[in-house]
FIRO-655298 format. One record per residue (C-alpha): residue in three letters; x, y, z. Coordinates in steps of 0.2 Angstrom, whole numbers, plus 5000, padded with zeros to 4 digits. Layout:
<atoms>
(atom "ala",(X,Y,Z))
...
</atoms>
This chain:
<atoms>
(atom "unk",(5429,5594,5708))
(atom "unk",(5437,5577,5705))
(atom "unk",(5446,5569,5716))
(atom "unk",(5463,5569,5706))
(atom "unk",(5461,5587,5700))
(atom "unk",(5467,5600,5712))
(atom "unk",(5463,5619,5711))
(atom "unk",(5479,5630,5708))
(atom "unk",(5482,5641,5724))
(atom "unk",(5483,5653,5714))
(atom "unk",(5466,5651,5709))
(atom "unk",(5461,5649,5730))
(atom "unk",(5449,5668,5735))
(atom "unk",(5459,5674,5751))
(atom "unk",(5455,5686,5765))
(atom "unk",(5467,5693,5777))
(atom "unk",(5464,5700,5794))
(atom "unk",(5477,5712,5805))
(atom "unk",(5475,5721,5819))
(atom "unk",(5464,5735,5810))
(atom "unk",(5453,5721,5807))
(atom "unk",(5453,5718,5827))
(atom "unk",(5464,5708,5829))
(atom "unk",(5476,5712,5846))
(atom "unk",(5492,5708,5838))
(atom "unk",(5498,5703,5820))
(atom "unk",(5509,5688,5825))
(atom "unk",(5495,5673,5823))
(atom "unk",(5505,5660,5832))
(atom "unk",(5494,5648,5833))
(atom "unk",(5477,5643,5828))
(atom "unk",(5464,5631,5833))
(atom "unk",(5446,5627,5830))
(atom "unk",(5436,5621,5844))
(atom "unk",(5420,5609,5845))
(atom "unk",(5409,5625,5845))
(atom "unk",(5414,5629,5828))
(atom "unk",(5424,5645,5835))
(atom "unk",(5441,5648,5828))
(atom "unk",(5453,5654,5842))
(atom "unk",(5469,5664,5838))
(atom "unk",(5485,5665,5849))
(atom "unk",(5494,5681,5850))
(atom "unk",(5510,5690,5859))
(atom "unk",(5493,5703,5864))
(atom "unk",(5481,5688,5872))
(atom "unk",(5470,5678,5864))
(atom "unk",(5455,5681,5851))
(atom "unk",(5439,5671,5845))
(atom "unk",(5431,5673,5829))
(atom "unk",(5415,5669,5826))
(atom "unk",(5416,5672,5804))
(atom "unk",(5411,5691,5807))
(atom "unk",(5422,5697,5822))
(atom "unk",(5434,5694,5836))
(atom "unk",(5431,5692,5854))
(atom "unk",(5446,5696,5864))
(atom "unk",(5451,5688,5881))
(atom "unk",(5465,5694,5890))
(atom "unk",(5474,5694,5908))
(atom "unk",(5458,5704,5913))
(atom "unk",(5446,5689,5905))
(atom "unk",(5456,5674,5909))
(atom "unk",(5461,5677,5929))
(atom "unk",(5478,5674,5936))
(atom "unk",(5488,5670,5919))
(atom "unk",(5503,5678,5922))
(atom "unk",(5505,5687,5905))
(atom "unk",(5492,5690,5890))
(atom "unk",(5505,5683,5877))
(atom "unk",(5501,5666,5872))
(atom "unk",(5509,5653,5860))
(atom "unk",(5499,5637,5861))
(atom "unk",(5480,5633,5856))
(atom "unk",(5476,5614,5858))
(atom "unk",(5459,5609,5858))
(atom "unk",(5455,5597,5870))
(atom "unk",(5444,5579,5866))
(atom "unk",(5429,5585,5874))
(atom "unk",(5427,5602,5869))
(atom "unk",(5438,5610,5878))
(atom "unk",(5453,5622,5874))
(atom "unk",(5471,5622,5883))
(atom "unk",(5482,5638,5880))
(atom "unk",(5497,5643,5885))
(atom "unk",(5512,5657,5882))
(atom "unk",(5522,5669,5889))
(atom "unk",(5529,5668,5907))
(atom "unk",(5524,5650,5908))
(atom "unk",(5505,5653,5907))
(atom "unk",(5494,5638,5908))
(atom "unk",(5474,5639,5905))
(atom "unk",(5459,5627,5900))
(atom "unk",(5444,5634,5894))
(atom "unk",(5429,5622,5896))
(atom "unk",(5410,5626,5899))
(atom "unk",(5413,5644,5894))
(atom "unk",(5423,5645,5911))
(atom "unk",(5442,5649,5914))
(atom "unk",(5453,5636,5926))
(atom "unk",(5471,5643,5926))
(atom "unk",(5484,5631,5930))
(atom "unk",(5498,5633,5938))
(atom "unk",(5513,5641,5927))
(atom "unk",(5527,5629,5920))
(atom "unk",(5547,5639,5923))
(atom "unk",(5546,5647,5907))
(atom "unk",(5537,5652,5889))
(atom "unk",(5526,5635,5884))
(atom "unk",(5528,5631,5865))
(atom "unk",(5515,5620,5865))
(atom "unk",(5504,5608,5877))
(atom "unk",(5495,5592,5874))
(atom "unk",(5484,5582,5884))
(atom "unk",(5492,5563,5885))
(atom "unk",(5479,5546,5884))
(atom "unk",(5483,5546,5904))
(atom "unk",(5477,5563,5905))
(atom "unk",(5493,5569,5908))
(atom "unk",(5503,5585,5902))
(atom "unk",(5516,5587,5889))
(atom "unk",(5525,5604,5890))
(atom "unk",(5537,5610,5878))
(atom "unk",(5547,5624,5884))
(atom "unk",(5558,5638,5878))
(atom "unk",(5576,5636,5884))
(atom "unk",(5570,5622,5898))
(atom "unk",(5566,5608,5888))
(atom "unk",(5552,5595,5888))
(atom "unk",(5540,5591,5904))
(atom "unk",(5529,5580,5909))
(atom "unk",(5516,5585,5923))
(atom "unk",(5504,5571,5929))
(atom "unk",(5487,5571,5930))
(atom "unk",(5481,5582,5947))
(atom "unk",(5495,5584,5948))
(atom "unk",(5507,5603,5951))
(atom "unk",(5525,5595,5948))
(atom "unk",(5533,5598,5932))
(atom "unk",(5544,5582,5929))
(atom "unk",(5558,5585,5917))
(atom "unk",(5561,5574,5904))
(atom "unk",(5573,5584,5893))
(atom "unk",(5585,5598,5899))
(atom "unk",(5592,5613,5891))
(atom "unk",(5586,5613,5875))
(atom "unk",(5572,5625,5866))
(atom "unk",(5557,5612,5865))
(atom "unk",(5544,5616,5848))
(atom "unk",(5532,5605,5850))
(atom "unk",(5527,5587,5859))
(atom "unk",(5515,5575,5849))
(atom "unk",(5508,5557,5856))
(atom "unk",(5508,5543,5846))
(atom "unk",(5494,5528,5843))
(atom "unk",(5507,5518,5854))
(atom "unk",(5509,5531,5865))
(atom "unk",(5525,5536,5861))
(atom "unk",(5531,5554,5865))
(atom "unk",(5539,5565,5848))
(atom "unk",(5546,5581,5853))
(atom "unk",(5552,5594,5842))
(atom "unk",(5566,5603,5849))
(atom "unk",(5584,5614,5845))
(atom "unk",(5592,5598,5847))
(atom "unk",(5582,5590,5837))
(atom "unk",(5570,5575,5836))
(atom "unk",(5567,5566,5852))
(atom "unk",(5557,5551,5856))
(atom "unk",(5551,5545,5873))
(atom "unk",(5544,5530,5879))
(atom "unk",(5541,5527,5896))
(atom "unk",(5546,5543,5899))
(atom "unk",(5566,5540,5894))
(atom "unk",(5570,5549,5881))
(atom "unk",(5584,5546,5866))
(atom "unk",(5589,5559,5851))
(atom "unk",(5584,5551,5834))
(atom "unk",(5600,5556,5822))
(atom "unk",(5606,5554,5806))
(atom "unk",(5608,5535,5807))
(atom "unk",(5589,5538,5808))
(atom "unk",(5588,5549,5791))
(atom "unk",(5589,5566,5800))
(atom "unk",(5601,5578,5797))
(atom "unk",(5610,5588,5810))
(atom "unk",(5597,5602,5813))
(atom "unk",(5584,5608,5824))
(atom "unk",(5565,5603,5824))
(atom "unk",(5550,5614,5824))
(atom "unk",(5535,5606,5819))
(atom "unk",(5528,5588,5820))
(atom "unk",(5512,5580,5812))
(atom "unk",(5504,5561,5814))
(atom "unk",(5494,5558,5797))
(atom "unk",(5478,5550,5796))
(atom "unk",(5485,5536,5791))
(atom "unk",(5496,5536,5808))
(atom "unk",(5512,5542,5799))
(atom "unk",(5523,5554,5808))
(atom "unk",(5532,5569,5799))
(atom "unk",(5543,5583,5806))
(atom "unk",(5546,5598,5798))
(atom "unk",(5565,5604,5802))
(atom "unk",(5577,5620,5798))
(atom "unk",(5586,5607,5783))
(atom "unk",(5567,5601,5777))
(atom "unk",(5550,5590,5780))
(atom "unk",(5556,5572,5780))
(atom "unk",(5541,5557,5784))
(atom "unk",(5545,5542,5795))
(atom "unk",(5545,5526,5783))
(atom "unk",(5549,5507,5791))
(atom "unk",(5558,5515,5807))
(atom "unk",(5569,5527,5792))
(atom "unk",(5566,5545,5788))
(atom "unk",(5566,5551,5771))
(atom "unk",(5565,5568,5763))
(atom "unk",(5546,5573,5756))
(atom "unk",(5553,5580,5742))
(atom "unk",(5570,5588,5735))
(atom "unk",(5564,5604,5734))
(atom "unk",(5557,5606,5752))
(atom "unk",(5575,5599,5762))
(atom "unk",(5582,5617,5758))
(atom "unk",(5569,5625,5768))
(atom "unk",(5564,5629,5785))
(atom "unk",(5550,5619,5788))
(atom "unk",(5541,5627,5803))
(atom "unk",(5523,5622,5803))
(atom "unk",(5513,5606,5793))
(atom "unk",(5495,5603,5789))
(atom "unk",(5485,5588,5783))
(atom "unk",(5469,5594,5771))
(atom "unk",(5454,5585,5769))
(atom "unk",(5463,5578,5753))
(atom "unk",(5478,5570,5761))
(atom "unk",(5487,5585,5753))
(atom "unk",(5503,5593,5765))
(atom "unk",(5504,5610,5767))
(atom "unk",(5522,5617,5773))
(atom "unk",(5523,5635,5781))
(atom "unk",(5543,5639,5782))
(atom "unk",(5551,5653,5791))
(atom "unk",(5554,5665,5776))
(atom "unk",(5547,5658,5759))
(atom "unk",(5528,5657,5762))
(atom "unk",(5519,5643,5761))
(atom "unk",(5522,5625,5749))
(atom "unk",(5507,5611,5747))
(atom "unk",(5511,5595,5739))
(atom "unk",(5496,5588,5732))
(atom "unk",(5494,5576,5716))
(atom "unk",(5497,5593,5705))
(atom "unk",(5514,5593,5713))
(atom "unk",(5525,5605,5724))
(atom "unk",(5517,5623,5721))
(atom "unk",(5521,5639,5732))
(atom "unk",(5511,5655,5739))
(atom "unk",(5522,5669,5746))
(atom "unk",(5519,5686,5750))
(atom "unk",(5520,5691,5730))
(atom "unk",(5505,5680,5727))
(atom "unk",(5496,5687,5744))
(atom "unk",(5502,5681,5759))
(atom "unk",(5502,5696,5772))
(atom "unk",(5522,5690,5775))
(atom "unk",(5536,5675,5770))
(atom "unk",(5536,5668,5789))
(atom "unk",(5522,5658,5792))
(atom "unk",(5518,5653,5812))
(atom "unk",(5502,5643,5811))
(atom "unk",(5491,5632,5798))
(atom "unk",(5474,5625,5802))
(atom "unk",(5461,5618,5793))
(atom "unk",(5442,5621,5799))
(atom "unk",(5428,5611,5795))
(atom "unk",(5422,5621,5782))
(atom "unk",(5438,5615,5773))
(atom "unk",(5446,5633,5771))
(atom "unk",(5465,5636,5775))
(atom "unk",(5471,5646,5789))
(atom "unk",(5488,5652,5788))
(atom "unk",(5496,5663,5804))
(atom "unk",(5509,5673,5800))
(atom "unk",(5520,5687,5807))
(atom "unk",(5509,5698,5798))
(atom "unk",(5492,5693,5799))
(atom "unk",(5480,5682,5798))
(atom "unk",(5475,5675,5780))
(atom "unk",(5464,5663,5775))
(atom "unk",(5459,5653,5759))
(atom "unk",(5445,5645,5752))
(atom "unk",(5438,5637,5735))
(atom "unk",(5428,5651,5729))
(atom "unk",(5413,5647,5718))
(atom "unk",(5422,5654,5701))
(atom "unk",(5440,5654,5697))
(atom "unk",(5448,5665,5686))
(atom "unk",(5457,5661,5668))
(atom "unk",(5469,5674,5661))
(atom "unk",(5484,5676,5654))
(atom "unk",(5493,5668,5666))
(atom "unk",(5485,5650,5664))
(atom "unk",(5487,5653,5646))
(atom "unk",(5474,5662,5637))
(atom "unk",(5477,5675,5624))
(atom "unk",(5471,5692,5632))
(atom "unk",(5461,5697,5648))
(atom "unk",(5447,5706,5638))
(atom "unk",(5437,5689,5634))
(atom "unk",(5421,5694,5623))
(atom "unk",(5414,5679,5619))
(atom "unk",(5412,5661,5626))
(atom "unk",(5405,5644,5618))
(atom "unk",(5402,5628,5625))
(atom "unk",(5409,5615,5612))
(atom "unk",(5399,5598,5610))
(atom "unk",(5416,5588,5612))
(atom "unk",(5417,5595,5630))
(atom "unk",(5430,5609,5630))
(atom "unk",(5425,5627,5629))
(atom "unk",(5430,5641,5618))
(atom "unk",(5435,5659,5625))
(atom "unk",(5438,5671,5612))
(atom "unk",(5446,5687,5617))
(atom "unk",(5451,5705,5612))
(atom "unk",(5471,5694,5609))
(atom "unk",(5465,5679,5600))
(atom "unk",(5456,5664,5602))
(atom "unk",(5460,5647,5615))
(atom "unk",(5451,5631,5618))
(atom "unk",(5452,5625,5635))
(atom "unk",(5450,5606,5638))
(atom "unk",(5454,5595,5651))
(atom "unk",(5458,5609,5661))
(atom "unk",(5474,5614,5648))
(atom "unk",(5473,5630,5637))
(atom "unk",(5474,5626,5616))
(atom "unk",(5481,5640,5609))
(atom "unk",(5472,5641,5591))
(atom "unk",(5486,5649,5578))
(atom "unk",(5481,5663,5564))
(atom "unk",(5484,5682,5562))
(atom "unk",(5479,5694,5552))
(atom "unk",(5496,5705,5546))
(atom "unk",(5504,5697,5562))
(atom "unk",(5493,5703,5574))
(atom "unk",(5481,5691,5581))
(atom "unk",(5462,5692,5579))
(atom "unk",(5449,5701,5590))
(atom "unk",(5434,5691,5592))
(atom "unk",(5418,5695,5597))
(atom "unk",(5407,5681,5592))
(atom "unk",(5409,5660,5593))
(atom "unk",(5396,5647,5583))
(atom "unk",(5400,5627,5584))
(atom "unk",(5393,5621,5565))
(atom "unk",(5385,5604,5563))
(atom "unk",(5404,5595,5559))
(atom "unk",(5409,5602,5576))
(atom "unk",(5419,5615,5566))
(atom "unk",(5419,5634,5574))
(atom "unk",(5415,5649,5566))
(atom "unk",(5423,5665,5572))
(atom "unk",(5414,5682,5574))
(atom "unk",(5430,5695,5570))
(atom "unk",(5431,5714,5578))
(atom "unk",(5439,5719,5560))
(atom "unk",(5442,5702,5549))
(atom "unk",(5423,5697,5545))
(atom "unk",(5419,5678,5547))
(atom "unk",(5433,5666,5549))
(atom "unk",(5432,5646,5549))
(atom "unk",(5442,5634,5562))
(atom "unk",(5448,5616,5554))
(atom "unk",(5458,5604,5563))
(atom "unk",(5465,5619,5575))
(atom "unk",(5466,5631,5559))
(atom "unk",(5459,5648,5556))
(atom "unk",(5454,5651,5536))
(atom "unk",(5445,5666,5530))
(atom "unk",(5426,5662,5526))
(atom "unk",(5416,5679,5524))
(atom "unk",(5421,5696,5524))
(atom "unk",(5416,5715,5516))
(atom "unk",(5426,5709,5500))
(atom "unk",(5417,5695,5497))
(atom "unk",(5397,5701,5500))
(atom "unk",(5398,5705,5520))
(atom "unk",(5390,5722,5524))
(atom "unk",(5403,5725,5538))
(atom "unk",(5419,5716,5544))
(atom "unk",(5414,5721,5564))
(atom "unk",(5404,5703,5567))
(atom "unk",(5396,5702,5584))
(atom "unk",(5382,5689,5580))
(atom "unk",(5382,5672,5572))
(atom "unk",(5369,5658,5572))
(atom "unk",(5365,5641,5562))
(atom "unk",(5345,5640,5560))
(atom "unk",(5336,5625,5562))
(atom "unk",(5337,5626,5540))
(atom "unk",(5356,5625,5543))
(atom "unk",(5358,5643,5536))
(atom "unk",(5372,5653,5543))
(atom "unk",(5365,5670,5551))
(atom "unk",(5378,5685,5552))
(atom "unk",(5376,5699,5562))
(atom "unk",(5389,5713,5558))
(atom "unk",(5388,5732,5559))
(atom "unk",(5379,5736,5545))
(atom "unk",(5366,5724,5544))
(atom "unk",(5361,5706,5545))
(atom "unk",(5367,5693,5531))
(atom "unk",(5361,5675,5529))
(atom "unk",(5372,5661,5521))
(atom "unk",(5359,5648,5510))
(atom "unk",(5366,5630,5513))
(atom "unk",(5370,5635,5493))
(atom "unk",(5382,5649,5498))
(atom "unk",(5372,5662,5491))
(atom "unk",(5370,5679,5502))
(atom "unk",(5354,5686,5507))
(atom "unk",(5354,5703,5515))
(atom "unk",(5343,5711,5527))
(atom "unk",(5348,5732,5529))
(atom "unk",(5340,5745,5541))
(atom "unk",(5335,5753,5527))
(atom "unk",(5322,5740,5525))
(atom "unk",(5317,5726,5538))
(atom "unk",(5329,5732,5555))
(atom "unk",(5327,5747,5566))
(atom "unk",(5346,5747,5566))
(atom "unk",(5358,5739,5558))
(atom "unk",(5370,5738,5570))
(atom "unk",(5367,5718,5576))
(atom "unk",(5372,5713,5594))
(atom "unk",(5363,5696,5597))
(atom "unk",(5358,5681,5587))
(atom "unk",(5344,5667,5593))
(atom "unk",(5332,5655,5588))
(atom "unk",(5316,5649,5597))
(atom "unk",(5307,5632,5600))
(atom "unk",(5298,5637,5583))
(atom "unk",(5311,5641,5571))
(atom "unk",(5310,5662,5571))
(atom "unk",(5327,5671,5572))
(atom "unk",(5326,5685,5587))
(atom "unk",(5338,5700,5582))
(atom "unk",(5346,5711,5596))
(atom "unk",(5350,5728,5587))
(atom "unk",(5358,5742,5594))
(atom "unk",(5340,5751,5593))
(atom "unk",(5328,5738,5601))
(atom "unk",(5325,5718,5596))
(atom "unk",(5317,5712,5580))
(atom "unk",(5310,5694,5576))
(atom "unk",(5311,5686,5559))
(atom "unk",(5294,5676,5558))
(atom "unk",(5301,5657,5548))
(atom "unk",(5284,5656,5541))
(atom "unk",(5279,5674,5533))
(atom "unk",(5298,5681,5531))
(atom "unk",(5292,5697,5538))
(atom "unk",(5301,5705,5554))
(atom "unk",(5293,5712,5567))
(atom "unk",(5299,5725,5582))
(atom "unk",(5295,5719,5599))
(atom "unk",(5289,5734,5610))
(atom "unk",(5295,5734,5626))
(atom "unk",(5285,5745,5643))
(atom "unk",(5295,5762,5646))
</atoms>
């Protein structure tokens, strides 16, 4: 895929996992992905690991002395480890396939990191924002009374916290409310996320705004009506935006595009997102887990622009683009846009069956009920059909022999076009054991093979004789 193309998420195969799947509970409130290559799952029913096949779960009776199974924070740690933390305070790392519970923070945790002096950052439900040193069992209070999202440390070790009141920002452990002289409007803050490039973006109830020469300014117009409540960087530099009731938005170079639960989402709130290493997209919702992936194949149809669903026939043009011809009509698709190529027959649209490029890079159309037609410059003309010598106007095979004579194969027999317009026919009276023709080809050494509807013939160039190849029982 090139780098400036982007595959529509529409186009993206998903999955989606609940708790028939195995899952304990269906709120996916957060996600992470640890150095093992496990994917860990944070729900109000304990936690889950999933290993691409099926869930382990750990609760209050795998994980001693957490004080209650429902969790709300995954945060892998730098050297393999895995911090979680919920409900009731609860407060446990996960390191060399062991357990160390810590001791509980005064209410729900939001979310924990780990600071560059190896201390702890809680955000709190109602409490605020903590800070607890290293080996140390003091929680330290650095903002009071507000609901806390979501903390985040900075390349200079600045402190972001997401919070009810909004965005804070601590340095040295003093802390100040960014507002609107900053670019924020008045609202609450749920999500935070530093960019590769080291550039910090909040997602807020009134939108996703980035922080630019100590200014923050709206992503894009769309996205400041919406409640932004969790972000993702892909491996493309591409933002994902989960929102509390519309699904999910990524802005990539293809623009702003949407997925909700009328395109497959399990639900509208989203909870969660993570990348994994496999580049697929993990997004937790209230509902589910769901996951997307570029799949091997995408799918064209009528809703990227083609002309019917029931596509008979495919041809790989010399000029790069390809040719689908369907039961509604015929497109070309180049440079990943659909060419719709105009003609009908009595206002309906042709059925085609059968696609051949000729030597001027013209194409000539097999036809369901209009015989052989001829595309110039984007326009369909009539070329050959039962008025004019063609034994049937149902035209399912076409070929262009190394002689540059046109080969038709219709449902009464096979016609060959001279290059001086004069008709030959071959009948199943004579030469073909049926002549109802399916398939045209030529070999390496210039004989025409004949698929019939009653076994495969082959026109020998040199002696003009047709022969039947038997095939075992």
């Amino acid at each position: 895929m090139q780098s400036q193309t982007r595959l529509p998420l529409s186009d993206y195969f998903f999955e989606t996992w609940n708790t028939r799947s195995g899952l304990p509970h269906n709120s996916i409130n957060s996600l992470a992905q640890t150095q093992d290559g496990y994917l860990w799952i944070a729900t109000w029913e304990g936690l889950a690991r999933f290993n691409g096949q099926e869930f382990k779960l750990f609760t209050r009776a795998e994980i001693n002395n957490l004080p209650d199974s429902g969790l709300r924070a995954l945060t892998p740690t730098d050297d393999g480890g895995l911090l979680i933390a919920g409900a009731r305070g609860g407060i446990s790392l996960y390191q060399y396939r062991q357990w160390n519970t810590q001791p509980s923070a005064s209410a729900m945790v939001n979310h924990i990191i780990k600071s560059n002096d190896d201390g702890f950052w809680l955000a709190l439900e109602n409490d605020g924002v903590f800070y607890r040193g290293a080996n140390s069992k003091h929680d330290q209070a650095i903002v009071h009374n507000v609901s806390a999202y979501r903390v985040l440390e900075d390349a200079n070790g600045v402190i972001w916290a997401a919070t009810s009141d909004g965005l804070y920002k601590i340095v040295d452990q003093q802390a100040s409310l960014i507002t609107a002289d900053d670019g924020l409007p008045n609202a609450a803050v749920y999500t935070l996320l530093l960019t590769r490039q080291g550039k910090l973006i909040i997602g807020s109830e009134r939108g996703a705004y980035i922080l630019k020469d100590a200014v923050f300014t709206a992503i894009h117009p769309q996205l400041s009506v919406e409640s932004i409540s969790s972000l993702l960087e892909d491996n493309h530099g591409d933002l994902w935006f989960g929102t509390i009731n519309k699904g999910i938005f990524r802005l990539s170079v293809a623009g702003l595009e949407q997925l909700d639960a009328k395109g497959g989402l399990p639900a509208n709130r989203i909870l969660s997102l993570l990348q994994d290493r496999e580049n697929s997209i993990w997004v937790g919702t209230n509902a589910g887990l769901f996951r997307l992936r570029e799949a091997p194949f995408t799918a064209w149809t009528t809703k990227r622009g083609l002309a019917g669903d029931y596509v008979r026939t495919v041809l790989s043009h010399s000029d790069g683009s390809l040719w689908v011809g369907s039961s509604a009509g015929l497109n070309k698709i180049k440079n990943n846009n659909v060419i719709q190529i105009e003609g009908a027959k009595e206002g309906s649209p042709y059925s085609v069956l059968s696609l051949l490029e000729g030597e001027d890079g013209d194409v000539w159309i097999g036809t369901y009920t209009s015989g052989v037609l001829k595309v110039s410059n984007n326009k369909i003309t009539p070329y050959l059909n039962r008025s004019n010598g063609l034994g049937s106007n149902e035209v399912r095979g076409l070929l262009l022999d190394s002689k540059q004579r046109l080969w038709i194969g219709s449902a009464m027999g096979l016609t060959r076009v001279e290059k001086d317009g004069s008709l030959v026919q071959f009948t199943n009276e004579k030469e073909l054991p049926s002549g109802f023709i399916l398939a045209l080809s030529e070999d390496n050494k210039g004989n025409v093979w004949i698929g019939t509807g009653n076994g495969v013939v082959v026109f020998n160039i040199l002696t003009e004789q047709f022969s039947a190849i038997s095939f075992p029982a």
